[in-house]
C-alpha positions in Angstrom: 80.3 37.5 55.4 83.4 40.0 54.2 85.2 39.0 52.0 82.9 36.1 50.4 81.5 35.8 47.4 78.0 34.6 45.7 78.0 32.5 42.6 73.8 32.3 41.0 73.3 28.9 38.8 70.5 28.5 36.2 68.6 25.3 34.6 68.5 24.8 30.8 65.7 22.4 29.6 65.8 20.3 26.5 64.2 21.5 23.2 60.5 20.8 22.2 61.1 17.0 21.2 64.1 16.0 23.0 64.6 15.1 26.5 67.7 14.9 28.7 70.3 11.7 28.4 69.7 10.1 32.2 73.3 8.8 31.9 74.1 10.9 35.1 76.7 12.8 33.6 75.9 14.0 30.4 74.4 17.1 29.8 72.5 16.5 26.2 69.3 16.0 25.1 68.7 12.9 22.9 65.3 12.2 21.3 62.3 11.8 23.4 60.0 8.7 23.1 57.9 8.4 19.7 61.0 10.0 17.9 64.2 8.5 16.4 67.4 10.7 15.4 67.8 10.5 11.9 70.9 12.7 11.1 71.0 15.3 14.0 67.3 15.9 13.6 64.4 14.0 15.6 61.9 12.3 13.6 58.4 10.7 14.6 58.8 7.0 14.4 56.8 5.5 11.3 54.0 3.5 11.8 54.9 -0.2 12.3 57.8 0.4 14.4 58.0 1.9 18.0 60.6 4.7 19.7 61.6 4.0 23.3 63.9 7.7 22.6 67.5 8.4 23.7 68.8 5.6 25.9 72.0 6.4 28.3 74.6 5.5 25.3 72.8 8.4 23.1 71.2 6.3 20.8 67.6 7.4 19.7 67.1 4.2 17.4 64.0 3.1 15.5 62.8 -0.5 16.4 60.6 -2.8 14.5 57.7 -5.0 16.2 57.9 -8.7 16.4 56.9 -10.9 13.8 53.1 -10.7 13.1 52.3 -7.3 15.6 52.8 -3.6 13.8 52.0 -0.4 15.1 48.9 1.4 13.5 50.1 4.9 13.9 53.3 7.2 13.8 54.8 7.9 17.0 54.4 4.8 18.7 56.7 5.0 21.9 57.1 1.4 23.0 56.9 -2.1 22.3 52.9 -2.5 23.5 51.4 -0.3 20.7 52.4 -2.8 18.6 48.8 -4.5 17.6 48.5 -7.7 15.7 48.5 -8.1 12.0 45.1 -9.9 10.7 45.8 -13.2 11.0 47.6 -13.0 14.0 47.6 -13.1 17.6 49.7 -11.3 20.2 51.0 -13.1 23.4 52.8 -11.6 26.1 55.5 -13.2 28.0 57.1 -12.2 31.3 60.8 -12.0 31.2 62.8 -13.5 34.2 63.9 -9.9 34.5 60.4 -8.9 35.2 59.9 -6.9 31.7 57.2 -8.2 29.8 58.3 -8.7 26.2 55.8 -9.2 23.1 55.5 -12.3 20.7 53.0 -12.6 17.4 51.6 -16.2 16.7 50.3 -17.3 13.7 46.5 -18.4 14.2 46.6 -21.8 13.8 43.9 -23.7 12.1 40.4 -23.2 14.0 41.2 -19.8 14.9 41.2 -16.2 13.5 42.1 -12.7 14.4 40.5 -10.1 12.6 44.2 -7.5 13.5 45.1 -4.4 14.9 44.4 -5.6 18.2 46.1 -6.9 21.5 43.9 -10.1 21.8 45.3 -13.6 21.2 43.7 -15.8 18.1 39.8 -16.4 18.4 38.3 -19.7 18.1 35.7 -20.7 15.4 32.0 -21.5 16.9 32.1 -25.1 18.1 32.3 -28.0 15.6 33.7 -25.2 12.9 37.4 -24.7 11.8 39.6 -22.9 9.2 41.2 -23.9 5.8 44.6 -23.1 7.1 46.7 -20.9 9.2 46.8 -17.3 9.0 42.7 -16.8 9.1 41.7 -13.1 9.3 38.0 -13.0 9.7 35.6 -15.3 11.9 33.6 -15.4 8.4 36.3 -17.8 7.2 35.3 -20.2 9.6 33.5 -23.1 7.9 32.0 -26.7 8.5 34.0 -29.6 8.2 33.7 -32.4 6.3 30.8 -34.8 8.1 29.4 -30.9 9.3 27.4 -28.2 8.0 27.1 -25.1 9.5 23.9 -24.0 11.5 23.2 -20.6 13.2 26.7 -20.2 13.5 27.9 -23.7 14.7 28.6 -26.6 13.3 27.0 -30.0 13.6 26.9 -33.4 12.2 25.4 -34.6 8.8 22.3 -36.5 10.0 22.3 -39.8 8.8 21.0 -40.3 5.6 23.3 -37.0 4.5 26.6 -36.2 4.1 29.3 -33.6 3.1 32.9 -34.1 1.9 35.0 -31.1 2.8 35.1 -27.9 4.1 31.6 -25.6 3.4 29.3 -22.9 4.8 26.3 -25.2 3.5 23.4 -24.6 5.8 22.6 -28.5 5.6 24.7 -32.0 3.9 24.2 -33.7 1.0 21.3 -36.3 0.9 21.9 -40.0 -0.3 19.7 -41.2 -2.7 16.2 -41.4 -2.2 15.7 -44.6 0.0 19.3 -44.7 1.4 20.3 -43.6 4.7 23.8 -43.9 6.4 24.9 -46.0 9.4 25.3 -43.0 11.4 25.4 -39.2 11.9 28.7 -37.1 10.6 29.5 -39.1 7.3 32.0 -37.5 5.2 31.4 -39.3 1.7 28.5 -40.8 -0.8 30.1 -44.1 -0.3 28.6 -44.4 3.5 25.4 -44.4 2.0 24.5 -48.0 2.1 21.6 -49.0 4.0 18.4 -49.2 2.3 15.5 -47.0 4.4 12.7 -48.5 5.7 10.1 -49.5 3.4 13.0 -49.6 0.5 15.4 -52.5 -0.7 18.5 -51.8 -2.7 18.6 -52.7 -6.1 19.9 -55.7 -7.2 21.6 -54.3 -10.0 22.8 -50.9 -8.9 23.9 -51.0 -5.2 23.8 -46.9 -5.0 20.2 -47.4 -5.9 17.2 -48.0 -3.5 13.6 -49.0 -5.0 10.1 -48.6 -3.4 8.4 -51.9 -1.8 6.1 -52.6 -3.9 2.5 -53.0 -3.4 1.2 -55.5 -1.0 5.0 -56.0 0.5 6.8 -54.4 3.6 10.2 -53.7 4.7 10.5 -52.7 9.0 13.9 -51.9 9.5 17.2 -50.4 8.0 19.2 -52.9 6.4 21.4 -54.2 3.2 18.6 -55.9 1.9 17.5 -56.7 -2.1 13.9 -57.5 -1.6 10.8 -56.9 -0.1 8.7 -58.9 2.7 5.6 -59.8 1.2 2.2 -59.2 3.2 0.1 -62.5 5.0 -3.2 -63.5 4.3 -3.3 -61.5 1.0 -3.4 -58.4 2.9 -2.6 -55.1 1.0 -1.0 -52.3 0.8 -2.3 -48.9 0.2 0.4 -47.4 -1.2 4.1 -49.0 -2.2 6.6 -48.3 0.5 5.0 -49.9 3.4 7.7 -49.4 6.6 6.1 -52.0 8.5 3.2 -55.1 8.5 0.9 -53.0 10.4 0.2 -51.4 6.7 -0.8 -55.0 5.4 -4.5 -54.1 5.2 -7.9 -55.8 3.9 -8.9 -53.2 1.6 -12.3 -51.6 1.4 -15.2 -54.0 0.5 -13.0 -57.1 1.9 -12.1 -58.8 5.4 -10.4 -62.0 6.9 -12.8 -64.2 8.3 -11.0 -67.4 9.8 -8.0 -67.0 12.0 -6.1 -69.8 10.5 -2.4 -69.6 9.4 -3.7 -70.3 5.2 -6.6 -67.9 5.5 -7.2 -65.2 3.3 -9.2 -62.1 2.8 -12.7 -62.2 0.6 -15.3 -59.6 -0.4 -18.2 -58.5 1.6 -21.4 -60.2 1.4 -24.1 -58.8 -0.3 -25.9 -56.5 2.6 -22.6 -56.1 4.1 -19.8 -53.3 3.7 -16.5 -52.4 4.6 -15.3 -48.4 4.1 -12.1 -48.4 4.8 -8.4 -49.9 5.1 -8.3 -51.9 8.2 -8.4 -55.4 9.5 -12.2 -54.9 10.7 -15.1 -57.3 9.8 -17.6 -56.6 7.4 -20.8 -54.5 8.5 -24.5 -55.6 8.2 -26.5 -52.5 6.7 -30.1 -53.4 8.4 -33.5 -54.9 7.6 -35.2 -54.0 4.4 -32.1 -52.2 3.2 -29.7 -53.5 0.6 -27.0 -53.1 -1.5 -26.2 -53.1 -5.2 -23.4 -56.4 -5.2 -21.2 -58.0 -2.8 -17.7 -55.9 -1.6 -19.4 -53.1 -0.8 -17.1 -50.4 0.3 -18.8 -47.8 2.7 -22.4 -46.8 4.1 -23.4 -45.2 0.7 -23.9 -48.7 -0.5 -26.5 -49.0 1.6 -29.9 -47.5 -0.2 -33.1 -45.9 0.9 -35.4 -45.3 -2.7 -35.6 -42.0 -4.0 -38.3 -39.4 -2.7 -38.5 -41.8 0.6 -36.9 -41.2 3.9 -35.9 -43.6 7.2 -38.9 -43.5 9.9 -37.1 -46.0 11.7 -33.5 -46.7 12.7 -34.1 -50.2 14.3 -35.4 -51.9 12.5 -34.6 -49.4 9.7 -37.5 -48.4 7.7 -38.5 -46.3 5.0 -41.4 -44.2 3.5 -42.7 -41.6 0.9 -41.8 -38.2 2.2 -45.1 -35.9 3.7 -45.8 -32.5 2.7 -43.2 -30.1 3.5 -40.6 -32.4 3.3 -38.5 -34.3 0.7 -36.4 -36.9 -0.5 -33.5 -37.4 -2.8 -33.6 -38.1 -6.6 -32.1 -41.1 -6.3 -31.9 -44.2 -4.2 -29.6 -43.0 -1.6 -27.7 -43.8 2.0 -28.9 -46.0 4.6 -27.6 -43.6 7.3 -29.4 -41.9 10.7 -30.0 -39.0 8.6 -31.4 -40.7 5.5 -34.6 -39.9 6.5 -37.3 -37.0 5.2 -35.9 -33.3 5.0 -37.7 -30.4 6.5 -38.4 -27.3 4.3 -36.1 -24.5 5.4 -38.2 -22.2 7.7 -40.6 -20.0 5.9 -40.4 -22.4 2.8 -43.7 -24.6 1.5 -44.4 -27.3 -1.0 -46.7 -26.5 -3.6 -49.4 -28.3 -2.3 -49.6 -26.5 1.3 -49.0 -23.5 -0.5 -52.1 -24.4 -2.8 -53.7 -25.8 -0.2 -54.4 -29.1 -2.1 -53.0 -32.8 -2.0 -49.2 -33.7 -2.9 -49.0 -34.6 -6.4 -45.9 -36.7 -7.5 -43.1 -37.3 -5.2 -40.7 -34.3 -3.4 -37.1 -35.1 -4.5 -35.0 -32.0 -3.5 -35.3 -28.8 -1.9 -36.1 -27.3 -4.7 -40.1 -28.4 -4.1 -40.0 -25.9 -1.1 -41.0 -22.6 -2.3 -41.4 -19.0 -1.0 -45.0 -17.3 -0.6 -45.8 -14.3 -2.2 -43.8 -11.0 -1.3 -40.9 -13.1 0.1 -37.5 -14.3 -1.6 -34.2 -16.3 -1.1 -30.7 -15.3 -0.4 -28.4 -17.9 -0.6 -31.6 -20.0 -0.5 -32.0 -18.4 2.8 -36.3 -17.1 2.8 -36.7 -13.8 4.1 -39.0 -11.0 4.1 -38.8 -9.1 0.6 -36.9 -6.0 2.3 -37.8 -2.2 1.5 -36.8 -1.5 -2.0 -37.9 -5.2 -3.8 -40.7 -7.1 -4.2 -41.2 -11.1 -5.6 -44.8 -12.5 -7.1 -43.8 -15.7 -4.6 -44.2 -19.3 -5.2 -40.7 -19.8 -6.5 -37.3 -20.3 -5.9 -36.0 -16.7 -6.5 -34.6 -13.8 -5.0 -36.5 -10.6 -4.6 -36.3 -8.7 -7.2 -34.4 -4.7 -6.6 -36.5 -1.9 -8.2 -35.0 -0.1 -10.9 -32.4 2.4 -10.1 -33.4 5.3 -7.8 -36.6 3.7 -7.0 -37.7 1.7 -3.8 -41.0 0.4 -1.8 -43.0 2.2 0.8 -42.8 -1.5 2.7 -41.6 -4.7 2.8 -43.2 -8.1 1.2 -44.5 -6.0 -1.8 -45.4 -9.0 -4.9 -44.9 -6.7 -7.8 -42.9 -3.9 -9.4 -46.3 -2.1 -9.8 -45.0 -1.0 -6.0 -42.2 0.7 -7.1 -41.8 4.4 -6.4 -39.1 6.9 -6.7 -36.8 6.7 -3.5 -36.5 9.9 -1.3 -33.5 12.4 -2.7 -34.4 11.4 -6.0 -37.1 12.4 -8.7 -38.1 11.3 -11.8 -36.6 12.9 -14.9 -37.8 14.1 -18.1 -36.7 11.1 -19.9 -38.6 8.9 -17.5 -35.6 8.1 -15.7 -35.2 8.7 -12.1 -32.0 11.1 -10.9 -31.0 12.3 -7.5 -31.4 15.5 -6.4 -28.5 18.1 -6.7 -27.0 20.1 -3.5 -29.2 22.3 -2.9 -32.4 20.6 -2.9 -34.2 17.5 -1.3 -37.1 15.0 -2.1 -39.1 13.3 0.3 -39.7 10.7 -2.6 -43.0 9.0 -4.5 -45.5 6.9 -2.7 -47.7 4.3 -4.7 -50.1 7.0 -5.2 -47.7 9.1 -6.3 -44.9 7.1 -7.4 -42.7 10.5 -8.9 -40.8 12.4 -6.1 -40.5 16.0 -6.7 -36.5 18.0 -6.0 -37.6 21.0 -4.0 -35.3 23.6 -4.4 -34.3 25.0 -0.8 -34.9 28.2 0.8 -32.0 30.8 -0.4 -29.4 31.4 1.0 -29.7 27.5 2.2 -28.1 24.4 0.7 -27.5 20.6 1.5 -24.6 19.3 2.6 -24.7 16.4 -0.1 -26.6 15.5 -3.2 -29.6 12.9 -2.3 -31.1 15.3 -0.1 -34.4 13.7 1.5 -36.2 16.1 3.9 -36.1 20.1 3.8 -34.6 19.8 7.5 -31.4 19.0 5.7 -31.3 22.5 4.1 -29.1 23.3 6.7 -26.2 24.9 5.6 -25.0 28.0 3.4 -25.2 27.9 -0.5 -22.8 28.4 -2.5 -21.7 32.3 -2.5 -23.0 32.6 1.1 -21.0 32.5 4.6 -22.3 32.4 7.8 -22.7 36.1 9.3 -24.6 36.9 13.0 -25.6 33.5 13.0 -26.8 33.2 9.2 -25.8 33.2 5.9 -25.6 36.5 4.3 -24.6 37.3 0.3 -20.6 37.2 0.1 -19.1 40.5 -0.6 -16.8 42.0 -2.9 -13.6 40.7 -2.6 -14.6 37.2 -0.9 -16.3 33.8 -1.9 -17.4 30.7 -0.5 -17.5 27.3 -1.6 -20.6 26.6 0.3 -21.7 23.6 2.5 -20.2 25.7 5.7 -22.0 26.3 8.8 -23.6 29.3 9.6 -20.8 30.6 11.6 -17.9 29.9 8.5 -17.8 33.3 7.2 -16.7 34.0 3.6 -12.8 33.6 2.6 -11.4 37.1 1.2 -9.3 36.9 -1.6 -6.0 36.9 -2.0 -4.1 40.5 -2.1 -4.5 42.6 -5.0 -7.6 40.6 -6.1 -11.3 41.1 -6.3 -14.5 39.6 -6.8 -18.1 40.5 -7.8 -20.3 39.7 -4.7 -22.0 35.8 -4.7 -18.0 34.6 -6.0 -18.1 30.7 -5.5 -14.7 30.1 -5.7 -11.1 31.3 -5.7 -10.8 31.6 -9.4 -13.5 34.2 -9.4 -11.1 36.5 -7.4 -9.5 38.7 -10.2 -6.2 40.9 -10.3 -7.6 44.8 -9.6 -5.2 46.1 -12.2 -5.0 44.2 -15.5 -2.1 45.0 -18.0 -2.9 45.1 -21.7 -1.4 42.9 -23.9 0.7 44.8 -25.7 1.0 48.1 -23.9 -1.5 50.8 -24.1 -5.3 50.9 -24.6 -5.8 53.6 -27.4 -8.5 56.6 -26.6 -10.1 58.9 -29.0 -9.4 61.9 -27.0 -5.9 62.4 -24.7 -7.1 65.3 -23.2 -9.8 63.1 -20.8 -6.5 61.8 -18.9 -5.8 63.3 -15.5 -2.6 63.6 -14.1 -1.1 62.7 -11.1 1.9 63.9 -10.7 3.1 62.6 -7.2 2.7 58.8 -8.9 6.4 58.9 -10.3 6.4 55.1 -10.9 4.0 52.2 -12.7 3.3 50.8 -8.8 2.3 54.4 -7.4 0.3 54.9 -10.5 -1.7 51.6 -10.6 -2.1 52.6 -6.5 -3.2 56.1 -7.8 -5.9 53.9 -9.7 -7.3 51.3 -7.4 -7.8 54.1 -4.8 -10.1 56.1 -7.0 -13.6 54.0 -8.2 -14.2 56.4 -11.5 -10.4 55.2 -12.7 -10.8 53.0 -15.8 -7.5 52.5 -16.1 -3.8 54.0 -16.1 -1.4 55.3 -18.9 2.0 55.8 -17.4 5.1 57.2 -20.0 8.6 56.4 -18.7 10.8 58.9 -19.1 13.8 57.7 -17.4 14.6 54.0 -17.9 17.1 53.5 -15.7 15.0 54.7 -13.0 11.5 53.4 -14.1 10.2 56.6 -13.1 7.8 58.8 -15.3 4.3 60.8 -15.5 1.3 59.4 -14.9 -2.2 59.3 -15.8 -5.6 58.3 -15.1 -8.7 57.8 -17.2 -11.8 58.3 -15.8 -15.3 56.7 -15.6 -17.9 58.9 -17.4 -21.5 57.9 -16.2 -23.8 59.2 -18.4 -21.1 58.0 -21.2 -22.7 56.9 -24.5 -19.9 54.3 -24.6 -19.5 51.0 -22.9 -16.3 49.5 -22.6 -15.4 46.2 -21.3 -12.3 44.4 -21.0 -11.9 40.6 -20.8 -10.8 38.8 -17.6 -9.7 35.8 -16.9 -9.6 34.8 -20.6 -13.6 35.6 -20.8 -14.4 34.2 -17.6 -15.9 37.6 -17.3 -15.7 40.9 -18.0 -15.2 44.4 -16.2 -17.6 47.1 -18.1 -17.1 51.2 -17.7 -19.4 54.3 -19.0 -17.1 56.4 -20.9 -17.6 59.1 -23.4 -15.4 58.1 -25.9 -13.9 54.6 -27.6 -10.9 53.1 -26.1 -8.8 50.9 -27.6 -8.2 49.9 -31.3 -10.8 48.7 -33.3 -9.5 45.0 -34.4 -8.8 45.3 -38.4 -11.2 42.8 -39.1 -14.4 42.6 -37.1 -15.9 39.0 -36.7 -19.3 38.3 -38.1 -20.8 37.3 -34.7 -19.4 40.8 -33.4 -20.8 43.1 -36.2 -24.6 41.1 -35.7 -24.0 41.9 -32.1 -26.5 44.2 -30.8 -26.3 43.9 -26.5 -23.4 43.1 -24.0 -24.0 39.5 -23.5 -23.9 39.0 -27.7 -20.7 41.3 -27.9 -18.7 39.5 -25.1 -19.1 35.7 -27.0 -18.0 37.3 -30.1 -15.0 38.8 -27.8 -14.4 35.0 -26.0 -14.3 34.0 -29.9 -11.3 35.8 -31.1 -7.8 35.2 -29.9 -6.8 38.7 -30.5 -9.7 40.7 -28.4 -9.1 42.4 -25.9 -12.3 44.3 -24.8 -15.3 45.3 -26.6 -17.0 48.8 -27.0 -20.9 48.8 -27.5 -22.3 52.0 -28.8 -26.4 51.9 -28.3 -26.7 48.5 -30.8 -23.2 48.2 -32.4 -20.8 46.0 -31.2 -16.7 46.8 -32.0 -13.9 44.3 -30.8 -10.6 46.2 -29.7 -6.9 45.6 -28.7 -4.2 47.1 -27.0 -1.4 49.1 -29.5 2.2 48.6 -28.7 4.2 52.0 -27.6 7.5 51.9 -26.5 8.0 53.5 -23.1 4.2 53.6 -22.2 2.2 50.9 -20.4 -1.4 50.6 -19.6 -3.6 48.1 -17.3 -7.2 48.9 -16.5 -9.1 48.4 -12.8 -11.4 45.4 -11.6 -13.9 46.5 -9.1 -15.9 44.5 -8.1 -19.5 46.5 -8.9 -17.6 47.1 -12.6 -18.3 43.1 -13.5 -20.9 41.7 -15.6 -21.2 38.8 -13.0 -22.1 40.7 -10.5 -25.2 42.7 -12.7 -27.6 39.8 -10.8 -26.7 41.0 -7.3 -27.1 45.0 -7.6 -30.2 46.5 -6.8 
């Protein structure tokens, strides 16, 4: 409207940390909760204490928790982050105002708290408590006295046991030997005063309990200072006796009468008694007898030696027949005293003789095996494949000597011994299995030598011991299976042999060779060989060929292997920073008057060149075996013998050693083909 005028108002809001005084009035910010003013500057509250913030009078104090209860971190805004202490519990009480205000309690005894928590104090597992007040972890919590603690309660002493104070004993405390307690949960020694059954306490020493002693009882639990003694002259087997159920006649004795003064006597003769019981005597049968009276089992009762029981009732005895025996001695009258059967397959002498008994049969060992069979375990069998026995004895059947066997079973002699199949008999008169790569069919008694037949090349056996040629099966050593064979391994490969016939050959590694017929991987040889020092000397410098796009020692020795007349490589740095430099090649001269060969592998073999000149230096001394040497093979052993060779050169029938020469900035390593080595001279055509 004209003449009014518009006023525009604007809120303000409290700093980062502060918040407004709700006083109603006031326009100032105090400190928000989790702060306290300290000076004119709001601070988080420390841990321990708790910071309700500004209140409507502007204070921002700092207040601490109640006894036993602490905050755990800074900034804590009220009273209910304050957690207990260990050993404290927290317990919250509603105020008639309806605020709910905080109180810490000590755990009493039989509790814990473990802190920094809002629970109240934890009980102990039942029948455990605590040493005091104030207990922090439920580990404290321990058996009392009369207790000891089990799986993680506790329970009373049984009687017989006790324990006198507080403990984390897994059991009590046991009295003496022979003394119990009146009951469970005793808490001293001095509760141990009963004597145990089968104890009384000594007269002498009341903490002291003493075995009955034999042929005395004691059946109960009692305060007593002797032993019952046992009626009728019964006896005890052992001292201790809880009860007059173990007053016993003894073996070999019984109670006859029945009267109150009537005591046990011995077994008549013909009777016994085995064991400890109140049982009458036993009779032990017509015609069979015992050594004295108080006999004390069935043993007592005798059938004569080499005799056995033909009848039971009446029992009755007689010589054992053929095929049978006795014992040695006069032995038990029992149901099985009577003849024994050979074991199956076994004879007595005079069956296998066919002629009368002579003597008596006492043991098994008068049952004998017939010829070509043995025992095992006394067990007769068949003299299996691979033994024989002459028979008519005891014995096992004999094995054939090593690498020998039978053509049958029940052979009698060792004159039936042949050599097994996949063996043959050696030079020494010794039979050996076969190696891989052959197979016997073994000796018969015609023939008792078996042959190794070598097999077919390119075929091998899986495993030594080979017996028939079908087991030439597989490919031989430096062979691998090609087009459904096995085919020669090439240059560059190898096989360990025993594959299939569709395993082909394994190719060496990169930057390796091999002759062809290479076995295994250590026959695969670097294609570039540095010398030892750095250059292989040559009469003439001129042979070299250049090649100048192989600035470096890598494109060089590439230069090399890609060309099969290279012998080897010189390359001359010229720049050493760079590496780079000129290289050269020297070639292979075919219709050379020179053979050269340099050692590989330490002499494992040896790469030979034509050439029409002598490379390498001469060594200063030349070995003996090296200046008799008039052919390769005689040249490279006198090279294997010397440390310092490097190579050889053979010129028509003399043999020189040689070495590299060091030269500063100039390297050399010579080529491995695999044609170039001697170990592969078998395989060329």
């Amino acid at each position: 409207m004209a003449g009014t005028r518009r006023s525009e108002l604007k809120c303000s809001t409290c700093d980062i940390g502060y918040k407004l005084r709700r006083d109603g009035t006031s326009k100032h910010c105090d400190c928000a909760p989790g702060l306290y003013m300290d000076g004119n500057t709001c601070k988080s509250c420390t841990p321990g204490s708790f910071c309700p913030g500004g209140d409507a009078l502007g204070n921002s104090p700092q207040s601490d928790c109640p006894d036993g209860l602490a905050t755990t971190f800074a900034g804590a805004k009220s009273e209910a982050q304050c957690f207990t202490e260990a050993g404290y519990g927290r317990v919250a009480t509603k105020q008639a105002d309806g605020k709910v205000s905080l109180t810490g309690v000590v755990c009493p005894v039989g509790t814990y708290n473990v802190g920094k928590n809002t629970a109240g104090c934890q009980k102990c597992g039942a029948g455990l408590t605590t040493a005091g007040n104030t207990t922090t972890v439920a580990a404290d919590c321990v058996a009392p006295a009369g207790s000891y603690l089990d799986k993680g309660i506790g329970k009373l002493c049984q009687r017989g046991t006790y324990s006198t104070a507080l403990n984390s004993a897994s059991s009590c405390t046991p009295c003496p030997d022979g003394i119990t307690t009146e009951a469970e949960g005793s808490d001293n020694s001095n509760l141990c005063i009963l004597a145990a059954k089968g104890h009384y306490i000594n007269p002498a020493n009341a903490s002291e309990a003493l075995e009955c002693d034999y042929n005395t009882y004691q059946d109960e639990e009692a305060a007593v200072t002797e032993c019952k003694p046992c009626p009728h002259g019964w006896k005890t087997k052992e001292k201790g006796a809880t009860g007059v159920a173990l007053c016993l006649a003894p073996p070999g004795f019984e109670l006859v009468g029945t009267g109150e003064n009537d005591t046990i006597t011995e077994c008549a003769e013909d009777w016994y008694k085995a064991d400890w019981n109140r049982n009458a005597c036993v009779k032990c049968g017509t015609g069979i007898i015992t050594a004295a009276t108080g006999s004390v089992s069935k043993d007592a009762c005798l059938v004569p030696a080499g005799y056995g029981l033909v009848s039971l009732n009446p029992m009755v005895a007689e010589p054992c027949k053929a095929n049978t025996y006795g014992h040695a001695m006069d032995r038990v009258a029992v149901a099985n005293a009577r003849c024994t059967a050979c074991p199956m397959n076994m004879f007595t002498l005079d069956v296998l003789n066919n002629e009368a008994r002579v003597g008596l049969y006492t043991s098994e060992a008068a049952c004998l095996v017939q010829p070509g069979w043995g025992t095992t375990s006394t067990i007769p069998q068949q003299c299996p494949v691979g033994t024989f026995n002459a028979g008519k004895n005891r014995l096992p059947c004999q094995q054939c000597p090593a690498g020998m066997t039978t053509e049958a079973v029940e052979k009698t002699s060792d004159a039936a011994c042949v050599v097994q199949p996949g063996w043959a008999m050696g030079a020494d008169g010794i039979p050996a299995p076969c190696d891989k790569g052959s197979y016997s069919i073994g000796g018969t008694e015609g023939s008792p030598n078996g042959t190794c037949v070598d097999c077919d090349a390119p075929y091998s056996t899986q495993e030594d011991e080979a017996t028939a040629v079908t087991e030439c099966a597989v490919c031989a050593p430096g062979y691998g299976g090609s087009s459904g064979d096995c085919a020669v391994c090439g240059y560059g490969t190898f096989s360990y042999g025993g594959g299939s016939k569709d395993i082909a050959c394994q190719t060496c590694a990169a930057g390796s060779t091999s002759a062809q017929h290479a076995t295994h991987p250590q026959q695969c040889y670097s294609t570039l060989i540095d010398a030892r020092k750095d250059v292989f000397a040559v009469t003439d410098e001129a042979t070299y060929v250049s090649e100048p796009l192989a600035t470096s020692a890598s494109q060089c020795g590439t230069a090399c292997t890609d060309n099969s007349t290279c012998v080897m490589y010189r390359f001359d740095i010229t720049d050493t920073e760079t590496g780079t430099g000129t290289c050269k090649l020297f070639p292979e001269t075919a219709l050379g008057t020179f053979e050269v060969g340099f050692k590989v592998a330490d002499g494992a073999d040896y790469v030979i060149w034509k050439v029409d000149q002598a490379v390498g230096t001469a060594l200063a001394t030349q070995p003996q075996a090296a200046q008799d040497a008039t052919t390769e093979v005689a040249c490279m052993a006198a090279c294997n013998d010397s440390a310092e060779c490097e190579g050889f050169q053979l010129s028509g029938a003399e043999c020189t050693l040689m070495a590299s020469d060091l030269e500063q900035n100039a390297l050399s390593m010579f080529q491995v083909r695999g044609v170039q080595l001697y170990s592969d001279r078998p395989y060329q055509a």
